[in-house]
N, C-alpha and C positions, 0 to 999 in steps of 0.2 A: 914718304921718303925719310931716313934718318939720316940725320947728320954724318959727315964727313963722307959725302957723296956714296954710303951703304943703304943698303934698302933690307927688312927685316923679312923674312920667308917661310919663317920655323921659330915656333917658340914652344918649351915644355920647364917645366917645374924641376926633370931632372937634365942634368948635362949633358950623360951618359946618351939619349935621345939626340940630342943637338951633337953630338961628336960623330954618331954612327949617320948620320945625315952628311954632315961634312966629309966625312970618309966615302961618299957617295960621289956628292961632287966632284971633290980631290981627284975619283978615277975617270973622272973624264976630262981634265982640266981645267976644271974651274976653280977659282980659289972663295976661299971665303973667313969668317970669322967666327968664334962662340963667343959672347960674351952675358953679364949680364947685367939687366936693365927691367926695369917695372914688375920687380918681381919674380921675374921668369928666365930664364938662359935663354937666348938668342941666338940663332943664326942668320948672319948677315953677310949678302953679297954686293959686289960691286952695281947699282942700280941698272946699267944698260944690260946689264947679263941676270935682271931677277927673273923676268920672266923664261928663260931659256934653260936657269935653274930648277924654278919652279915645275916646268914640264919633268924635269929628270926627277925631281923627289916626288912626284904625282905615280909617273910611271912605280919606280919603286915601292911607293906605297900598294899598288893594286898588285905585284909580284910576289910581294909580302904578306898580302892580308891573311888572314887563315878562315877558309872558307866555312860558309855557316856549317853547322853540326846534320849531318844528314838523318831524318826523321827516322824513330824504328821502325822496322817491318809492322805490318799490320798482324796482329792476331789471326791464325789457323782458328778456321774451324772445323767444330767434333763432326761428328758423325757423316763424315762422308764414305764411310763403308756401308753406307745403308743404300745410300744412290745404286752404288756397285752392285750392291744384291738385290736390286730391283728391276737391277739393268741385265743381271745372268738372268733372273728371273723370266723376263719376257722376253727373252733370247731364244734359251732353255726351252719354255712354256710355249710358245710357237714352235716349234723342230720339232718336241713331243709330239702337238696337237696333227702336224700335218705327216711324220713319218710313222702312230695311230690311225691315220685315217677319221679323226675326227672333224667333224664339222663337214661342210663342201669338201666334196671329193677333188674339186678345180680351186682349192681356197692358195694352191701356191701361184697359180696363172691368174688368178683375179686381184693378187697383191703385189704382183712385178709390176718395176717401173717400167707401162709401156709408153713410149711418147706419143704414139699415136691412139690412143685410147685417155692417155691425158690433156692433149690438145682436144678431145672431143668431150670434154667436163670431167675426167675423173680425176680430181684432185687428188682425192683421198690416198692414190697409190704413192706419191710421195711420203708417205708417213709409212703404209705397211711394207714397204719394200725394204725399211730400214730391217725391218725384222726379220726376215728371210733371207738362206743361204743356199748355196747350192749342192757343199758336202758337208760333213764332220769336219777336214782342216780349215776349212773358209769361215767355220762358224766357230772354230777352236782358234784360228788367230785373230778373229773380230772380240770375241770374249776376253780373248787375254791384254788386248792394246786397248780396249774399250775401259776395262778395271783399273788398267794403270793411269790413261789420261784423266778417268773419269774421277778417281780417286783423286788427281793433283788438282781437276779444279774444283774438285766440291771444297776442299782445303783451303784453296784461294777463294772464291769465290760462294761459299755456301753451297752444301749439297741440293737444292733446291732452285737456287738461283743457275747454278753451273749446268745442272740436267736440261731447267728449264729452255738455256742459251744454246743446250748442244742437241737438244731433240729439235729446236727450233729451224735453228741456220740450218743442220740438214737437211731438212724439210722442207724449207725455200732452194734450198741448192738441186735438190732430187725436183721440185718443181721447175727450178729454171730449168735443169737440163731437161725433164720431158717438155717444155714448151718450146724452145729454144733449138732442140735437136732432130736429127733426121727422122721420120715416122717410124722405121724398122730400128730404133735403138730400144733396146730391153736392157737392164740393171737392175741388183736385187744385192741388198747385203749395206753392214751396219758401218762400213767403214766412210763413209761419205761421216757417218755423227762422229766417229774416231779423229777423223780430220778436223771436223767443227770444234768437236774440244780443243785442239792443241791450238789452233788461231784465237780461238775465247781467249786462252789463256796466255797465252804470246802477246793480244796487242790488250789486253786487262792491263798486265804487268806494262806491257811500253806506257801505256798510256797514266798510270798510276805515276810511273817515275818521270814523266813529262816535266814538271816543271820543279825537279828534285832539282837541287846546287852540285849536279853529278856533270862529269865529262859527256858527251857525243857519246859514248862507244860503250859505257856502263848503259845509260839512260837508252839507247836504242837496242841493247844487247836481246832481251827477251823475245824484241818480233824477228831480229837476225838468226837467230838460235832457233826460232819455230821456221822459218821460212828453211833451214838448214837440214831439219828433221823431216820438213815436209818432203825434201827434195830426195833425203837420206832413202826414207821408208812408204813415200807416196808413190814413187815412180814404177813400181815392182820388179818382179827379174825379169831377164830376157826370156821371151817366151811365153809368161804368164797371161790370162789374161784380165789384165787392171784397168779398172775404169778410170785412167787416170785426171781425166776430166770434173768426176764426181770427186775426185778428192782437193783439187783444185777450189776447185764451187765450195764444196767444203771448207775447206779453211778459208777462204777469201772470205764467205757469209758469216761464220762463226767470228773471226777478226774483227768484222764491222761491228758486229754486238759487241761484241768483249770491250773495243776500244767507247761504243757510244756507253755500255752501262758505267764502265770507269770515269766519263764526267763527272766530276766534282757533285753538282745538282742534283744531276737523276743517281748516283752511286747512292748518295742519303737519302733519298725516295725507296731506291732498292730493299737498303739494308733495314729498311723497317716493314719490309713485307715477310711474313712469317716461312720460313722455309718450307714448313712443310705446303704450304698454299702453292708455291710456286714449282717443287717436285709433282704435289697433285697432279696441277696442271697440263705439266710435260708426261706423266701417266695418261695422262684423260685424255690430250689429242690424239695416243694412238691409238686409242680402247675405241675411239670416238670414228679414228679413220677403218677401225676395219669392221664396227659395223657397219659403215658406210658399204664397205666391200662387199661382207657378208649379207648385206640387203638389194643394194644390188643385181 
């Protein structure tokens, strides 16, 4: 406590500090003094009312603070038009083989998801089914929404990493639903991975800005914005028929990688696994699920 029954609250080297402080107080009625003493400029109030003061220039100060500087973006990366043209490629490259007549004359029925033929072991059709469509527009708007998603997260997330995560979650989504679903359900088509991607990359970004010094509504906008687009362009038109369920499972499973590879930990485990190792990879389970098919 200092003398003449003031107690001291606030000290700074310039005045200017200790007046705009005062002028703080002032507006709520408390009175107080500048002066100076040990050096320093002083603000001093009546002792029964320091601490009551003290709350108000506390407050202010956190009102004030100027928040920490928000980290740059991370660096894009190259070559994720390669993903893209590997992804028309086995699009493409299937439709060819089966509207030739190459291969099994039944190679389109031995790679739909049938759920009763998948609850009796055939795993595999979760992978081949992503590859099969049923016309030219089904396989001309899985191409075109497959290049654009595919394209944004090979950019965010590594062409290799981003494939890897969207051939994946598919894959388990196409599995839950034939395990999970009535025995007469059949699906076939790439948009169940279309949806994977956009949840990878929806809850990648939430998750990245998770512990940014950003508002609620910045920092949660990326899985809002994907959960917006799912609803926009997953639901289809009236009348079509969407397997709106597979696109669901979709992005729900793709979300869950997106958000666990973005951990801090395993995000730096990731990013030192070589791209191309991790694209292979997401190549190789399908080459891998239809000979499975194909032997069968």
């Amino acid at each position: 406590m200092d003398e003449e029954g003031l107690s001291t609250i606030y000290r700074s080297p310039r005045r200017r500090d200790c007046d705009e402080r005062l002028l703080v107080l002032t507006a709520v009625g408390l009175n107080g003094i500048v002066g100076l003493g040990d050096g320093a400029f002083l603000l001093r109030v009546p002792t029964e009312l320091a601490g009551y003061a003290t709350q108000h220039l506390l407050q202010y100060e956190s009102e004030n603070r100027a928040p920490p500087a928000v980290p740059p973006p991370a660096p894009a990366y190259p070559f994720a038009w390669v993903g893209c043209l590997a992804y028309v490629t086995v699009l493409m490259g299937v439709a060819a083989a089966l509207s030739r007549g190459l291969g099994r004359l039944d190679a389109f029925d031995i790679g739909t998801l049938d759920a009763a033929r998948v609850q009796a072991g055939q795993w595999w059709r979760a992978w081949t089914a992503l590859t099969l469509h049923l016309d030219g527009p089904h396989l001309a708007a899985n191409l075109a929404a497959g290049v654009w998603f595919g394209y944004l997260a090979g950019r965010q997330m590594g062409v290799g990493n981003a494939w890897f995560l969207t051939v994946t979650a598919a894959a388990v989504a196409n599995l839950l639903e034939g395990l999970l679903g009535p025995p007469g359900h059949l699906s076939v088509g790439a948009s169940t991975a279309v949806f994977a991607a956009l949840g990878a990359m929806a809850a990648y970004s939430w998750r990245e800005r998770y512990q940014l010094p950003q508002r609620w509504a910045r920092r949660w906008g990326p899985l809002v914005a994907g959960v917006i687009l799912l609803g926009w362009t997953g639901s289809g038109e009236e009348g079509t028929q969407t397997d709106v369920i597979a696109h669901l499972a979709g992005f729900a499973v793709g979300a869950v990688l997106g958000a666990t590879v973005a951990l801090p930990r395993l995000n730096a485990l990731v990013r030192r696994i070589p791209q191309w190792l991790t694209g292979g990879a997401a190549l190789a389970s399908v080459l891998i699920a239809w000979w499975c098919a194909l032997a069968s």
